[in-house]
C-alpha positions as CSV (number, residue, x, y, z in Angstrom):
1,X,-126.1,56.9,-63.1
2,X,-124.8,59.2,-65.6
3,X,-127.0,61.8,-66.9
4,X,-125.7,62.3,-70.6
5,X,-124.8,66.6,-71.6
6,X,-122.1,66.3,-73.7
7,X,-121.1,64.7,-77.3
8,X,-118.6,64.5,-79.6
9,X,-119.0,64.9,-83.0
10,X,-116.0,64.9,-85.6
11,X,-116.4,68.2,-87.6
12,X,-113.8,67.4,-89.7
13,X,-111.7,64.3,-90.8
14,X,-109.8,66.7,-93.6
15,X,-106.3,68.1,-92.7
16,X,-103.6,69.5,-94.3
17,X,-100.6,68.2,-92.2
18,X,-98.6,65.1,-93.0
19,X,-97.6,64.3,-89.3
20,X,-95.7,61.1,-89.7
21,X,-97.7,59.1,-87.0
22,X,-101.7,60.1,-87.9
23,X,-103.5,57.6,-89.4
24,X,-105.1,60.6,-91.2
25,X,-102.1,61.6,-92.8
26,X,-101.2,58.0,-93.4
27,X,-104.4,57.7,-95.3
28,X,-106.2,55.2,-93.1
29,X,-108.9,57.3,-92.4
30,X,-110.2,58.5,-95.9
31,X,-110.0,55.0,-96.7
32,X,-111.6,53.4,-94.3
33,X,-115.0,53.8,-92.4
34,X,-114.4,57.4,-91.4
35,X,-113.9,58.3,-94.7
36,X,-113.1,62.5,-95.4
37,X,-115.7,65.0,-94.7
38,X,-117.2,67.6,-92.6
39,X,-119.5,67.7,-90.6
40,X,-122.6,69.7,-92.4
41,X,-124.5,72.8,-90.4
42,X,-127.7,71.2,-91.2
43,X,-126.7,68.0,-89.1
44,X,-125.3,70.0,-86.1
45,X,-128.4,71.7,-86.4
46,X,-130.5,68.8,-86.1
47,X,-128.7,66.4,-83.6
48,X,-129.1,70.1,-81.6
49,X,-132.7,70.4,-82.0
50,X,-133.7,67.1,-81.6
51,X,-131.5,66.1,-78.1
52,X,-132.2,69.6,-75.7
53,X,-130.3,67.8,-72.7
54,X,-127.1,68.0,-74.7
55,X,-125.2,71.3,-73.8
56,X,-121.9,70.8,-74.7
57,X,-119.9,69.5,-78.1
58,X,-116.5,68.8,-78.8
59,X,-115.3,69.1,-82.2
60,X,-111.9,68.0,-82.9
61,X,-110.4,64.9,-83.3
62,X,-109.5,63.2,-86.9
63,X,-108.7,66.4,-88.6
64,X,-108.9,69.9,-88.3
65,X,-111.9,71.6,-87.5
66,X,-110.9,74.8,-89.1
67,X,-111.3,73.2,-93.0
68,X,-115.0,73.0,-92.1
69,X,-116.3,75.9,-94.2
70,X,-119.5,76.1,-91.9
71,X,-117.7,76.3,-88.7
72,X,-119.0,79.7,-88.2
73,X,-122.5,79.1,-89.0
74,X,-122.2,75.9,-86.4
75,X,-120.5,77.9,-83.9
76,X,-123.7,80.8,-83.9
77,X,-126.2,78.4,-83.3
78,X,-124.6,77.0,-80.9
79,X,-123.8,80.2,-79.4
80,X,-127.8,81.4,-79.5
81,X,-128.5,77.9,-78.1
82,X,-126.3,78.4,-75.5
83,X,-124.2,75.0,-76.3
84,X,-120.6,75.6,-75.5
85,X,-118.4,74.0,-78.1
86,X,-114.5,72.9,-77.2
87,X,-111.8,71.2,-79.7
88,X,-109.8,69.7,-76.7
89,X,-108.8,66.8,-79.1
90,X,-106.3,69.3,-80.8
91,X,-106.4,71.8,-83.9
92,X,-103.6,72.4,-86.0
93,X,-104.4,76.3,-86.2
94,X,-102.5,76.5,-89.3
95,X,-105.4,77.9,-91.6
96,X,-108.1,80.2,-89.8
97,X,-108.8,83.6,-91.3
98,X,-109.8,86.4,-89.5
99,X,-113.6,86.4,-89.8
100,X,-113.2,82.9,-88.6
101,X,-111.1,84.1,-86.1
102,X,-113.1,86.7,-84.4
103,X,-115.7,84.2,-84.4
104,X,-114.3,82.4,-81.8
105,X,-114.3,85.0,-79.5
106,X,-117.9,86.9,-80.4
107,X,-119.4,83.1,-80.5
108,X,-117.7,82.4,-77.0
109,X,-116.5,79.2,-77.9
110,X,-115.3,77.2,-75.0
111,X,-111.4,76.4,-75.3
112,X,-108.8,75.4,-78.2
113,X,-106.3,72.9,-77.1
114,X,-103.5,74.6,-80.2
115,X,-101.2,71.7,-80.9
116,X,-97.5,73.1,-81.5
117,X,-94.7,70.6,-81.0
118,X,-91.6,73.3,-81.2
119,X,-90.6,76.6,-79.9
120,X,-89.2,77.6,-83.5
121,X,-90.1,76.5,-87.5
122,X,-87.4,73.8,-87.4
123,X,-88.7,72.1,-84.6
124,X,-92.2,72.1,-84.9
125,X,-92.0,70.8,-88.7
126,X,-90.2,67.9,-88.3
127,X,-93.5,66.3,-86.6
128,X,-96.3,68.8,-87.9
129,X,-95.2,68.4,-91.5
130,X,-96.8,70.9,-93.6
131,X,-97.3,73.6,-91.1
132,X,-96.3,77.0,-90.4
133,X,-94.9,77.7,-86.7
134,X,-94.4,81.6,-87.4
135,X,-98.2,81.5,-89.1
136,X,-99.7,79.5,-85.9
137,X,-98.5,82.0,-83.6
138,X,-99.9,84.8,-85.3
139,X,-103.2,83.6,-85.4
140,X,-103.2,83.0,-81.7
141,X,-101.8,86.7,-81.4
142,X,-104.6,87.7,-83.6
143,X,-107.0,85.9,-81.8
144,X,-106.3,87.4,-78.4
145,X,-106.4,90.7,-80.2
146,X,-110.2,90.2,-80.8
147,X,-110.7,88.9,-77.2
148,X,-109.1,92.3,-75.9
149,X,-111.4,94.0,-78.0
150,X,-114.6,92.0,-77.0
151,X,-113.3,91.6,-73.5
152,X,-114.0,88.1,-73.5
153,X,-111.6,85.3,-71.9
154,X,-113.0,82.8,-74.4
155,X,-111.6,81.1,-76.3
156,X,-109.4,79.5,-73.7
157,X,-106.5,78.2,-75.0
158,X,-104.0,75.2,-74.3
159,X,-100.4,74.7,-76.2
160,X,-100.3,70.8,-76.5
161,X,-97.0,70.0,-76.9
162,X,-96.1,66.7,-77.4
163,X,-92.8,65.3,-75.9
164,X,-90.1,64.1,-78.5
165,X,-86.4,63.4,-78.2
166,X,-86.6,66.2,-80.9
167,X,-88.4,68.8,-79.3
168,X,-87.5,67.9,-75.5
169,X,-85.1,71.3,-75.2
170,X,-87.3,73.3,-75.8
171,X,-89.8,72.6,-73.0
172,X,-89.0,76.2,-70.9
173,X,-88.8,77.8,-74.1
174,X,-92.6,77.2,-74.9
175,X,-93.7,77.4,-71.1
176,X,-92.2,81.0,-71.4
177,X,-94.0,81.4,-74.7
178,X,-97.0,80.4,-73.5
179,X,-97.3,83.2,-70.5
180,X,-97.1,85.8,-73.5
181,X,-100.1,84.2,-75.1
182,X,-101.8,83.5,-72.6
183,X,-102.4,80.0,-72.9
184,X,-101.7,76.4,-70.3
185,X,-98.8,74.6,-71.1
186,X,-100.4,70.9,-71.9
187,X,-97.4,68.4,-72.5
188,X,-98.2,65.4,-73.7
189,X,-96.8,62.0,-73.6
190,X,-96.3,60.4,-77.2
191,X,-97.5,57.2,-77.9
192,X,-94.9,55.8,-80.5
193,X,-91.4,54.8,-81.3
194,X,-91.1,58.3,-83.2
195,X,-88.3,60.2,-81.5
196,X,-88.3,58.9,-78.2
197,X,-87.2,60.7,-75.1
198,X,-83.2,61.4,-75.5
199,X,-83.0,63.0,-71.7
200,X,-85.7,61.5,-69.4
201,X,-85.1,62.9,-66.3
202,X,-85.0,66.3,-67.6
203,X,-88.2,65.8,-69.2
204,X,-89.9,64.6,-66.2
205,X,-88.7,68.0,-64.2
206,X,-89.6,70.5,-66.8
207,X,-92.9,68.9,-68.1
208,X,-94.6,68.5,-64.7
209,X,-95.6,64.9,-65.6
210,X,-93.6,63.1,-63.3
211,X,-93.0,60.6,-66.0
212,X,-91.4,60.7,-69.8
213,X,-93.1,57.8,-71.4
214,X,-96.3,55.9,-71.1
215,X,-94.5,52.7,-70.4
216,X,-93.5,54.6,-67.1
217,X,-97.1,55.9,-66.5
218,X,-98.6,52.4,-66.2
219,X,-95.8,51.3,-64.1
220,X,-96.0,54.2,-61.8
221,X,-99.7,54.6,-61.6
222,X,-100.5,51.1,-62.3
223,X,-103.2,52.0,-65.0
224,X,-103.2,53.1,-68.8
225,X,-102.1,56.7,-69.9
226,X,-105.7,57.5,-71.4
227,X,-108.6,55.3,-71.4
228,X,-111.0,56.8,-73.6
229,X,-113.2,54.0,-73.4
230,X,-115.0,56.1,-70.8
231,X,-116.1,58.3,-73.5
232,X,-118.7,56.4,-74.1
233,X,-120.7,57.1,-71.3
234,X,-120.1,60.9,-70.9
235,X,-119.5,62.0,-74.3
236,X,-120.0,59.4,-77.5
237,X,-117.9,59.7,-80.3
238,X,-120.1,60.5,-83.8
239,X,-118.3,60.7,-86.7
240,X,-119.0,63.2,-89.3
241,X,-121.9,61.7,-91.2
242,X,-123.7,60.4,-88.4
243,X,-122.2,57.3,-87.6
244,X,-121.7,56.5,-83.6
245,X,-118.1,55.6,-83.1
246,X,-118.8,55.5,-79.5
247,X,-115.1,56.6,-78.8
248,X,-112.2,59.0,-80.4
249,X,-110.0,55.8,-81.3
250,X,-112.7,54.0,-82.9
251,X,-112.0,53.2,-86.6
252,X,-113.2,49.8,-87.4
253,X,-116.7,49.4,-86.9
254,X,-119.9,51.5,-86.9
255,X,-122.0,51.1,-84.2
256,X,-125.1,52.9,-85.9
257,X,-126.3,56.0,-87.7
258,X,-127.4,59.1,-85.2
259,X,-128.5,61.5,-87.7
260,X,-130.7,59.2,-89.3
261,X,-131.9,57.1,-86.9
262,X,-131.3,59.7,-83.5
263,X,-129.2,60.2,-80.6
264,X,-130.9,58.2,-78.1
265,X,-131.9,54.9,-80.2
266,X,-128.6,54.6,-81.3
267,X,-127.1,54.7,-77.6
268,X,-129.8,52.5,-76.5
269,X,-129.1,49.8,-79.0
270,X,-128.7,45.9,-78.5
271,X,-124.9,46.6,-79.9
272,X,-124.1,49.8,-78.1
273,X,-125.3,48.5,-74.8
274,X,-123.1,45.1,-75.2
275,X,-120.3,46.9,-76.0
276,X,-120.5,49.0,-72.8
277,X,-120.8,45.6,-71.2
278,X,-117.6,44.2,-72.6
279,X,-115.7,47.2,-71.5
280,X,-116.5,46.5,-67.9
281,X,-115.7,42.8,-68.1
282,X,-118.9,41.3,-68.2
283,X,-119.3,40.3,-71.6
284,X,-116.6,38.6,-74.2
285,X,-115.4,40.6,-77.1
286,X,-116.0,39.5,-80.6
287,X,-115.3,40.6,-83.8
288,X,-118.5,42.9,-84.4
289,X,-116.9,45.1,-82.3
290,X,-114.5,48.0,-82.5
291,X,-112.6,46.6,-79.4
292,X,-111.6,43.1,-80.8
293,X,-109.5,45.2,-83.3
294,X,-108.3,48.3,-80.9
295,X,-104.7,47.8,-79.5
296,X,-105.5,49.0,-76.2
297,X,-108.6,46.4,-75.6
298,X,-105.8,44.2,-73.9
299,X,-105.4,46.2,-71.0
300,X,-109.1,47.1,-70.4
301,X,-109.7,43.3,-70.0
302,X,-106.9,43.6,-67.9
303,X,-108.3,46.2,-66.2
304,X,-112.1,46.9,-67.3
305,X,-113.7,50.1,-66.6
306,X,-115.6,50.8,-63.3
307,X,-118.3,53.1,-62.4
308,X,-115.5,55.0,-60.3
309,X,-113.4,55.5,-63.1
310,X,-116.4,56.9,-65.9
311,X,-117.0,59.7,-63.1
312,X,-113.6,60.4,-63.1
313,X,-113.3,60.8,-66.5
314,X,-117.0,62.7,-66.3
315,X,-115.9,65.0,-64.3
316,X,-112.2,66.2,-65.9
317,X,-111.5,70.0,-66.4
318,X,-109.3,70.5,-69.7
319,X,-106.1,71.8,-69.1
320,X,-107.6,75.4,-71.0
321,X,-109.5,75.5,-68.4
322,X,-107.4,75.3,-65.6
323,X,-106.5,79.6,-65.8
């Protein structure tokens, strides 16, 4: 049903933020079977050469994709291979230098989703600890600077801006800032007791989400905020070195190693193929799996995932995209 074009793969697991609720700041994924790295330019170039129906790779999604040192040498080849490459997970944009930076744009590379929680240093650091608001926004700055000059609308670019009770006043603030960069406001809902919404109703107006937590999405919509159990159908999560992951919350189990053993066998497996199963209901989890340990698995055997709702997912345009 679902002709497979896109992948994930983690270019990086390193970053340089401490934000309070990561579990790569808190250390659970360099110890654990992520582990720190980057993804090498010899693996991208391999998993590329070796699966020609895949035409599209996301990048982001335990760390920061801009502490890969051969980003740029990943994002050519994919460029002269006509792959288009997207961090919608999230980057950081705290440490890109300008040769870096203009390769983005000469390399066409598909969108950034920039996460900024704040309109101003104060704000912004008391979640993205470590990082430099006035430094974020003058890489974007510099950044659109090369797209003038290459005339090129890519990268597209998103401001993720997580909702806090913290950071909540400042919603118009950063809608307005966002016109002047030229990016899509993407507000997002947070998924933990970390400064919780101080003004709800106010947040629901400004944000355009209808809703200020995830508790109220699932009551209003009857269904989970994100299910990226879905990913595994339209675009598996692969770790760094190799390993499937199968999705971006994975962090428990391994579900085989793609650069060694290859794309297909690995999403063909006994184990792979069982686990899809247990998604949509029709097998019972056990503890070989990522799910028995994930905290959302409880509502997807409450709700498991239909056909309907993989093409759904399939078929979603990033909010970069949306210009």
């Amino acid at each position: 049903m679902f002709h497979l074009n896109k992948i994930s793969i983690d270019a990086s697991t390193k970053c340089q933020l401490k934000c309070p609720e990561c579990s790569t700041s808190k250390g659970i994924i360099k110890n654990g079977i992520i582990g720190s790295g980057v993804l090498s330019f010899d693996y991208f170039k391999k998993t590329v050469d070796c699966n020609p129906n895949i035409n599209e790779i996301e990048l982001s999604n335990w760390g920061e994709i801009f502490l890969n040192p051969e980003l740029v040498k990943i994002m050519k080849y994919a460029y002269d291979k006509n792959i288009k490459l997207t961090a919608g997970n999230g980057v950081n944009f705290n440490s890109v230098d300008t040769n870096t930076l203009e390769a983005l744009v000469m390399y066409k590379f598909g969108y950034l989703n920039i996460s900024i929680d704040g309109a101003v240093q104060f704000t912004y650091h008391q979640y993205r600890i470590g990082g430099n608001f006035e430094k974020v926004i003058s890489n974007i700055r510099e950044l659109n600077k090369f797209k003038e000059k290459y005339k090129s609308i890519y990268p597209k670019l998103s401001w993720q801006f997580i909702l806090f009770g913290h950071n909540e006043h400042e919603i118009s603030t950063v809608k307005e800032l966002c016109k002047d960069l030229n990016m899509v406001f993407n507000p997002k809902l947070n998924h933990s007791d970390f400064s919780p919404i101080r003004n709800p109703e106010y947040v629901k107006a400004e944000s355009g989400l209808s809703v200020s937590s995830r508790e109220e999405y699932k009551e209003k919509f009857n269904k989970s905020y994100k299910r990226p159990c879905c990913q595994l159908w339209y675009s598996p999560q692969i770790n760094w070195d190799g390993e499937l992951l199968g999705c971006c919350v994975n962090k428990w189990v391994a579900l085989g190693n793609v650069f060694e053993n290859g794309l297909t066998n690995c999403l063909q497996s006994k184990q792979f193929i069982e686990l899809k199963r247990v998604l949509k209901g029709e097998l019972n989890v056990n503890e070989k799996m990522p799910c028995f340990f994930c905290p959302t698995f409880p509502q997807i055997r409450e709700q498991p995932i239909t056909d309907e709702e993989i093409l759904v997912y399939s078929k979603f345009v990033h909010p970069a995209e949306r210009q």
